[in-house]
VEXTIRO-419367 format. One record per residue (C-alpha): residue in three letters; y, z, x. Coordinates in Angstrom, 3 decimals. Each point is the difference from the previous one (the first is absolute). Last residue first. Layout:
REM VEXTIRO-419367
+-----+----------+----------+----------+
|   r |       c2 |       c3 |       c1 |
+-----+----------+----------+----------+
| ALA |        Y |        Z |        X |
...
+-----+----------+----------+----------+
END
This chain:
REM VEXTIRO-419367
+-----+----------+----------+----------+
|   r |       c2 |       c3 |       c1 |
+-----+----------+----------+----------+
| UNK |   -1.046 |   23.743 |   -0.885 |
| UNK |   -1.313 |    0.822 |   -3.509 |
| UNK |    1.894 |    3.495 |    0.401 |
| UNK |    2.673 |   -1.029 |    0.250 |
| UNK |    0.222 |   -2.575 |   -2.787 |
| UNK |   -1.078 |    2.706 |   -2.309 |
| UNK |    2.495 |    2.698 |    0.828 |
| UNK |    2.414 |   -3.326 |   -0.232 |
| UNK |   -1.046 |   -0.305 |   -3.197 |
| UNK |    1.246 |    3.164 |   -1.475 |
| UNK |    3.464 |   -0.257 |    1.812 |
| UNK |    0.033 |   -3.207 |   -1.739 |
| UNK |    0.275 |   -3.257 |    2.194 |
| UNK |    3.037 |   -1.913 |    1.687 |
| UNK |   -0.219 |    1.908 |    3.234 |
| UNK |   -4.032 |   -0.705 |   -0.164 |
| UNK |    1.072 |   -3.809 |   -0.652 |
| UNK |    2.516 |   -0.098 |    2.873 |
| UNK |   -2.829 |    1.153 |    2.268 |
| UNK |   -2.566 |   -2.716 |   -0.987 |
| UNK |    3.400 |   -2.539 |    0.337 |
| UNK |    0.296 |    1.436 |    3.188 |
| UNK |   -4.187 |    0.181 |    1.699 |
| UNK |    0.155 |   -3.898 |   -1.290 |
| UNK |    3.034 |   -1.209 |    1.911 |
| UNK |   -1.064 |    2.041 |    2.616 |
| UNK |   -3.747 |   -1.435 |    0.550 |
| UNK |    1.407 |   -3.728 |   -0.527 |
| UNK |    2.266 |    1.037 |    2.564 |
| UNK |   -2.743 |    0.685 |    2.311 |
| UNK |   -2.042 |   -2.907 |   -1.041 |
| UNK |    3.294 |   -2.065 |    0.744 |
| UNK |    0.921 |    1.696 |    3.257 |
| UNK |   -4.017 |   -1.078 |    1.328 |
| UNK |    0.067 |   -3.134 |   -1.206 |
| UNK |    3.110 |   -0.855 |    2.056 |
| UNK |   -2.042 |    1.539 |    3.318 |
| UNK |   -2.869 |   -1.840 |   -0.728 |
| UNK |    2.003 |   -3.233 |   -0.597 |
| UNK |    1.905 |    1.413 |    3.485 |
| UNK |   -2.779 |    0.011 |    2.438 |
| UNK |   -3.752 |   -0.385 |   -1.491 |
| UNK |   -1.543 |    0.196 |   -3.372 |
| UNK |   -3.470 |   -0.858 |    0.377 |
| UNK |   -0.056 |    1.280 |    3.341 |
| UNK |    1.680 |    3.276 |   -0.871 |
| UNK |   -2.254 |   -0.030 |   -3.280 |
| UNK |   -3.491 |    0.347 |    1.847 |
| UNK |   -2.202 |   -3.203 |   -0.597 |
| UNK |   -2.735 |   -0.695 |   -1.912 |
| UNK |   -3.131 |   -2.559 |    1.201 |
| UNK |    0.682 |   -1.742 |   -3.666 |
| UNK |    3.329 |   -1.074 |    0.707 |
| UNK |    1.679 |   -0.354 |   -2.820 |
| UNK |    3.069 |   -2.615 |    0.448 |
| UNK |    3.459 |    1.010 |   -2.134 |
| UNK |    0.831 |    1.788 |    2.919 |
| UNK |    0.417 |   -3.355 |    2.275 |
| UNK |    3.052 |   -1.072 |   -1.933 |
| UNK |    1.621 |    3.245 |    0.937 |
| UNK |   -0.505 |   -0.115 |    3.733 |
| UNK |    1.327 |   -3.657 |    0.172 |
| UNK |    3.686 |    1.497 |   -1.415 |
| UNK |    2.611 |   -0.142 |   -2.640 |
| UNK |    1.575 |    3.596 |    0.263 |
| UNK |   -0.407 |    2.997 |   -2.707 |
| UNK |    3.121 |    0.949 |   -1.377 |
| UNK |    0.698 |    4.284 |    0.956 |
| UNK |    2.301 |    1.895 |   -2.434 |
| UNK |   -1.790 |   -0.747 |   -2.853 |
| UNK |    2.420 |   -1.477 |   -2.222 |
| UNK |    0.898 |    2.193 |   -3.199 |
| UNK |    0.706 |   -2.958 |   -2.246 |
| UNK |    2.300 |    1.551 |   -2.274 |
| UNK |    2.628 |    0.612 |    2.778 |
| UNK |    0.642 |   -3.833 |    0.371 |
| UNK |    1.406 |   -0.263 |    3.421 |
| UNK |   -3.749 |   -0.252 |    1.390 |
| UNK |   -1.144 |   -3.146 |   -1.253 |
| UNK |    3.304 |   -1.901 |    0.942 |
| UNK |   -0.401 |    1.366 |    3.582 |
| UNK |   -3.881 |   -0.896 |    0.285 |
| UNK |    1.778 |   -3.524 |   -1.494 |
| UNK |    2.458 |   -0.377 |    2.738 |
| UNK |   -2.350 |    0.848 |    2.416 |
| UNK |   -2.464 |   -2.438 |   -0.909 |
| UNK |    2.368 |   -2.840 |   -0.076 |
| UNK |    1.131 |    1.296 |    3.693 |
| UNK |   -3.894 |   -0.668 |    1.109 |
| UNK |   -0.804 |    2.381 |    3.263 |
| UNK |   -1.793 |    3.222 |   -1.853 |
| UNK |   -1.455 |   -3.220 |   -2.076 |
| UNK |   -1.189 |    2.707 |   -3.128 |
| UNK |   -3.397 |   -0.431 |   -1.377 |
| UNK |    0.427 |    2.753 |   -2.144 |
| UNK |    3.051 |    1.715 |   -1.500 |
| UNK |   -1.707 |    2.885 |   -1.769 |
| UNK |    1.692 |    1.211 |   -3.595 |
| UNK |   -0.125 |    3.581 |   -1.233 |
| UNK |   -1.876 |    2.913 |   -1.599 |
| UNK |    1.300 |   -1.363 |   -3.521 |
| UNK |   -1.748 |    1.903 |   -2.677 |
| UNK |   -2.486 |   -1.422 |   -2.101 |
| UNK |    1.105 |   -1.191 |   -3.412 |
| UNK |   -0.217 |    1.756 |   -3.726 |
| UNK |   -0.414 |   -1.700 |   -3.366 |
| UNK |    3.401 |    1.112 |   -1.183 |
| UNK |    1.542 |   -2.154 |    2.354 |
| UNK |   -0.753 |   -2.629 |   -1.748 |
| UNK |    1.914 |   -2.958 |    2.764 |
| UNK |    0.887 |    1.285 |    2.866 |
| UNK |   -2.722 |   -0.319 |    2.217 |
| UNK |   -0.004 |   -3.616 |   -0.825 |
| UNK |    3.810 |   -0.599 |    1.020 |
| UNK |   -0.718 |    1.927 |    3.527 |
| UNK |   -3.333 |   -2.448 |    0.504 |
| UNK |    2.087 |   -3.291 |   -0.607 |
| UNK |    2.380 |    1.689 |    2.730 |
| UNK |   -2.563 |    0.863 |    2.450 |
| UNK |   -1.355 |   -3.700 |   -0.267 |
| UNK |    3.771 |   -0.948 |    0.681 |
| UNK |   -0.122 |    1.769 |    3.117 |
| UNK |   -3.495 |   -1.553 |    0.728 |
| UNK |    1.229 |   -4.005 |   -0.976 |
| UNK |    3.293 |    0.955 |    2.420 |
| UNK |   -1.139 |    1.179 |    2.984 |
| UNK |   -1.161 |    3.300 |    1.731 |
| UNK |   -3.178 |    0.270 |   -0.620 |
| UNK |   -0.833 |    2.361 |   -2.560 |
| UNK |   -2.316 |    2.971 |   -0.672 |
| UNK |    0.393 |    2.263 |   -3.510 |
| UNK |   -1.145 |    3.039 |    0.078 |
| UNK |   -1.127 |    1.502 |   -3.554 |
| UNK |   -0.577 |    3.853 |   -0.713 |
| UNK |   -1.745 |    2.300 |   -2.511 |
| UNK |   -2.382 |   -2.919 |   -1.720 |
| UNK |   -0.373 |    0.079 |   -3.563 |
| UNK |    2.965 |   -3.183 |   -1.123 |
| UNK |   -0.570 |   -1.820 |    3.102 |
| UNK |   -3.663 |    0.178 |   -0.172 |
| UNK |    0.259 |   -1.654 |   -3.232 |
| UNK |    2.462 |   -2.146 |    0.544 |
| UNK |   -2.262 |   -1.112 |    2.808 |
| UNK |   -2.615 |   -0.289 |   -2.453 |
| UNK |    2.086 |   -2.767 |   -2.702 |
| UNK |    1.093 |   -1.941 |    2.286 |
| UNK |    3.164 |    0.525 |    2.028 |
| UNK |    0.409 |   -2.680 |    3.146 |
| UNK |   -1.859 |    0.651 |    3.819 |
| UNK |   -3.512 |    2.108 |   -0.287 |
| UNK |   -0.013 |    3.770 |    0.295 |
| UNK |   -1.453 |    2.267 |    2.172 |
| UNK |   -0.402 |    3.157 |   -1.097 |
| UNK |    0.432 |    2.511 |    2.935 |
| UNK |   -1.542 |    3.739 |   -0.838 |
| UNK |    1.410 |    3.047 |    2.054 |
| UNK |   -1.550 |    3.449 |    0.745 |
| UNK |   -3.378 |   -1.072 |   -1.442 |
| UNK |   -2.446 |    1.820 |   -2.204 |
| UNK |    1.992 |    1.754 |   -2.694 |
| UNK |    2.178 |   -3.079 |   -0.442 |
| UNK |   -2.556 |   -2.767 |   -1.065 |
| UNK |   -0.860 |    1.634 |   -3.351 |
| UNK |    3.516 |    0.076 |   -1.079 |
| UNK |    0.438 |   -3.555 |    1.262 |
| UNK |   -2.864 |   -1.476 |   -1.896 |
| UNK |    0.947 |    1.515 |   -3.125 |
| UNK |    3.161 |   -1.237 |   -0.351 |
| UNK |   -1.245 |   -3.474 |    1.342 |
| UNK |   -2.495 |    0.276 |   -2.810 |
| UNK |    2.172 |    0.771 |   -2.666 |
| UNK |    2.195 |   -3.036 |    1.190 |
| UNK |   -2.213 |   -2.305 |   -0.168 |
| UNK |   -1.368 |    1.601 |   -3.656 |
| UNK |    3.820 |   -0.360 |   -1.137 |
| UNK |   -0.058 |   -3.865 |    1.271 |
| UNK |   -3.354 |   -0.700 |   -1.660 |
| UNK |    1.390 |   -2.914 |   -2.375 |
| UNK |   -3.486 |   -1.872 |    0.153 |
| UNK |    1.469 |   -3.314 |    2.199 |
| UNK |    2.694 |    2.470 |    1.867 |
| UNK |   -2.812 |    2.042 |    1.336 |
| UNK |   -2.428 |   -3.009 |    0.365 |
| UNK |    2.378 |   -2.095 |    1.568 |
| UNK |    0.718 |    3.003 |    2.623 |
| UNK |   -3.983 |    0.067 |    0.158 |
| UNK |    0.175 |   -3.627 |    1.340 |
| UNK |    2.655 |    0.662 |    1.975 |
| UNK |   -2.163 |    3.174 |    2.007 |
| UNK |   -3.220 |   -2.924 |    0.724 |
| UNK |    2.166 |   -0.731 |    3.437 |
| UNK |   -2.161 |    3.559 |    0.932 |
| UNK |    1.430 |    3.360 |    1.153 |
| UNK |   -0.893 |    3.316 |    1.727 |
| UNK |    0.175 |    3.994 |   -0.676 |
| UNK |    0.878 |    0.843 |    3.711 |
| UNK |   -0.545 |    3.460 |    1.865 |
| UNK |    2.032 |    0.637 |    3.303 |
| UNK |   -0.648 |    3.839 |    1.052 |
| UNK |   -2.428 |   -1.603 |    3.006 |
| UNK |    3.064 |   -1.582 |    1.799 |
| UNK |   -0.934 |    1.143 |    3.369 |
| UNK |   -2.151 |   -2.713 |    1.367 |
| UNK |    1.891 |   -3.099 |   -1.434 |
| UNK |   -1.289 |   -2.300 |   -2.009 |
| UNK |    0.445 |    0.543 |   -3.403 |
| UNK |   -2.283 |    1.016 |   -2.963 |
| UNK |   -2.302 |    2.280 |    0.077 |
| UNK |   -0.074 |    1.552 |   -3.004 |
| UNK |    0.172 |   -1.896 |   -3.067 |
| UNK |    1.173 |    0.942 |   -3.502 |
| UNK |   -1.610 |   -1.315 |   -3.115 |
| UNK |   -2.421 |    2.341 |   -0.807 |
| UNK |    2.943 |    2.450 |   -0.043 |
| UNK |    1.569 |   -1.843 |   -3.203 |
| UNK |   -2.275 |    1.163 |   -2.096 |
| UNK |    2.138 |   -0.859 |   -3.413 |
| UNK |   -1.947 |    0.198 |   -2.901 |
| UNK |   -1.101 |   -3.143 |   -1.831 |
| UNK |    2.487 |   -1.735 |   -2.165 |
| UNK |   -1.275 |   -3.648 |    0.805 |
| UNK |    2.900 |   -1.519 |    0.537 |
| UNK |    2.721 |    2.847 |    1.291 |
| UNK |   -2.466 |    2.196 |    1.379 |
| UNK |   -3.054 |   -2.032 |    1.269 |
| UNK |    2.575 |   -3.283 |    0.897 |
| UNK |    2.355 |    2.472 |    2.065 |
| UNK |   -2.845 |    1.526 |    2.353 |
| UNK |   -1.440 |   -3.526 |   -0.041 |
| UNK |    3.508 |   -2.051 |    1.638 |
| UNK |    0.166 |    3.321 |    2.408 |
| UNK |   -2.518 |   -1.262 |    1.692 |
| UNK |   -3.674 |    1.013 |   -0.260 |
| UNK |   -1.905 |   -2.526 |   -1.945 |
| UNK |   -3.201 |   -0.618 |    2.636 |
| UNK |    1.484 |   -3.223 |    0.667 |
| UNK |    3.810 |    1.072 |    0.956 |
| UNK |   -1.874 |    2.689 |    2.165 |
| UNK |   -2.234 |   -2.491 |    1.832 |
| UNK |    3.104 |   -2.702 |    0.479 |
| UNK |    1.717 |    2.864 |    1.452 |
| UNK |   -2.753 |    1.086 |    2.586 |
| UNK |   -0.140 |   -3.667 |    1.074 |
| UNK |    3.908 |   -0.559 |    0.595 |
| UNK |   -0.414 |    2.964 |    2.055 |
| UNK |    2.539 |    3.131 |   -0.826 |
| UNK |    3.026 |    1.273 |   -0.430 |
| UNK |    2.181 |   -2.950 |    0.537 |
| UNK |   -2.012 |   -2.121 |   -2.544 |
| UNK |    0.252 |    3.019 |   -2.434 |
| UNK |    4.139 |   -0.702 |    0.867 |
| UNK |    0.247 |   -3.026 |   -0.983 |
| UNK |   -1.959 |   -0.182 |   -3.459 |
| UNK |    1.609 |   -2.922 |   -0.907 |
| UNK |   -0.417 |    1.633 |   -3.507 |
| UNK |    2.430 |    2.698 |    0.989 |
| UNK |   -0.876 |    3.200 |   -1.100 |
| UNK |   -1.024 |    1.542 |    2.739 |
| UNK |   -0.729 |    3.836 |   -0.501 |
| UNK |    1.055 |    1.800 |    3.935 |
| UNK |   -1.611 |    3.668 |   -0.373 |
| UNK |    1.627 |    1.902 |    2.698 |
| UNK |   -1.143 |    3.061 |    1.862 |
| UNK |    2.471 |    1.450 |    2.409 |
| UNK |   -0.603 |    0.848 |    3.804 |
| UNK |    3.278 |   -1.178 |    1.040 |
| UNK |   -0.754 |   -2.288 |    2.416 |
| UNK |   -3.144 |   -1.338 |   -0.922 |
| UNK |    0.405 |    0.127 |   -4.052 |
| UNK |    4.154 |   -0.255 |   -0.016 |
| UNK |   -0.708 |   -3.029 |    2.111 |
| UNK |   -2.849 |   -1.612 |   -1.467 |
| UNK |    1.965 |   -0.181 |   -3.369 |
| UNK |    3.175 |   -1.136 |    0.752 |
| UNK |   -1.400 |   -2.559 |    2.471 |
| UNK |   -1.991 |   -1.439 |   -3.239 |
| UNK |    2.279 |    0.289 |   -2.320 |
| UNK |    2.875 |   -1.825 |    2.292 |
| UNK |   -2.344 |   -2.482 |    0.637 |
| UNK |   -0.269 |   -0.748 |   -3.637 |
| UNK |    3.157 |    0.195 |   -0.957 |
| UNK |    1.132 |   -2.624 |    2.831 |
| UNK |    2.774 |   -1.487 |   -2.231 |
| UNK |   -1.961 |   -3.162 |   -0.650 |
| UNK |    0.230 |    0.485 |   -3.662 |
| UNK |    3.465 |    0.267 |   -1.695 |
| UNK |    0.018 |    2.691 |   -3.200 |
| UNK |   -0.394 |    2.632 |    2.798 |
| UNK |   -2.996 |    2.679 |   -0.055 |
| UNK |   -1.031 |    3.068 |    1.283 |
| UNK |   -1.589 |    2.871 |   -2.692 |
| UNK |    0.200 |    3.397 |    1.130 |
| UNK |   -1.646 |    3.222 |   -1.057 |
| UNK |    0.421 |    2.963 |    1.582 |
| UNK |    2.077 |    1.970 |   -2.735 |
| UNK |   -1.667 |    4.467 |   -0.113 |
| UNK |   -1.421 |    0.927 |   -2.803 |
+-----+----------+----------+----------+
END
């Protein structure tokens, strides 16, 4: 099976993950003509907010269908996982970004991390995730997890089943250092198995600011890193994409000028980054398997 999961996350918060999920996603589904499931699994619940009205996602988060009940049926209450009752179509609002799918969140998400830890259900967390994620990838040609700031116990999860992480930064010294915290983590039990590093985004670059310039520099002498090769700019236009607008909206106006155009090289490296570590893993495989892969693409 092909790798087309991603989780995005920094140890530092106010990186721009969010965003950067969100313009990810609505690009590679009205530009590229992919489907993406985005699961948010930050209990801020950022980027459900993005996708939708605030009233639509207080009606889903009260009829118990965010991804905080998916995980409390199967890890808590050991009931099967039907995990495509939880998935919403419709979501964003741009015209041509029908492919976007999004399995939402609630703040209620800590309390069921307490619950995990509180009951010892860390293996069952992580059973789930597993399972999640295999039954995810059939359907959509990449899935975004969106994951909250720090390392509790589900975002190691998700770290430790999803295919690929990206890591966004700013360029300055409490984000750098986030990335370091996070490098130090993702060594530690190896044995247990880690998502792939598809690379680091420098976000919320000053284009004009020396400081950030040194740092986007810094960031991008370290090989292990594997910078994108485009930062994406400080600017008005990206503030105001984090506002739904419930009349919709087509995505060159959402996404105007050059954050549309940065956006644009990172879904498109994103794409390439993915399509070569799929192709390194058919070079790596059995000659018996690779019959198989084949033909499954």
């Amino acid at each position: 099976m092909k790798r087309t999961t991603i989780a995005v996350m920094n140890t530092k918060g106010g990186v721009g993950k969010s965003t950067l999920v969100l313009a990810l996603a609505e690009t590679l589904t009205a530009i590229f003509n992919k489907t993406v499931l985005v699961i948010d699994s930050d209990a801020q619940a950022s980027v459900s907010a993005m996708l939708m009205t605030s009233m639509r996602l207080h009606k889903l988060q009260s009829d118990a269908t965010t991804i905080v009940d998916l995980l409390a049926a199967s890890v808590l209450q050991q009931q099967k996982l039907e995990w495509q009752k939880f998935v919403i179509g419709g979501s964003s609002d741009i015209d041509d970004a029908q492919g976007l799918f999004l399995i939402p969140s609630d703040m209620q998400l800590t309390l069921f991390e307490r619950e995990v830890s509180k009951e010892s259900r860390h293996a069952a967390l992580r059973a789930t995730i597993k399972m999640l994620l295999d039954g995810v990838k059939p359907g959509y040609d990449y899935v975004f997890i969106d994951c909250p700031p720090g390392l509790s116990v589900l975002t190691e999860a998700w770290l430790r089943e999803a295919d690929f992480h990206i890591s966004p930064t700013k360029p300055d010294y409490i984000s750098v250092c986030g990335l370091e915290v996070f490098r130090r983590f993702k060594a530690l039990n190896p044995e247990m198995g880690f998502a792939e590093n598809l690379g680091v985004v420098v976000n919320l670059m000053d284009p004009n600011g020396a400081q950030d310039r040194d740092y986007d520099s810094w960031l991008r002498d370290r090989a292990d890193n594997r910078c994108f090769t485009q930062p994406i700019h400080r600017s008005m236009a990206l503030q105001h994409v984090t506002q739904f607008s419930p009349e919709g909206r087509s995505w060159l106006s959402k996404y105007p000028g050059a954050v549309g155009a940065s956006i644009k090289a990172i879904a498109l490296e994103v794409m390439d980054r993915v399509a070569a570590a799929n192709a390194a893993d058919a070079d790596r495989a059995p000659d018996g398997e690779k019959e198989t892969s084949a033909a499954a693409s």
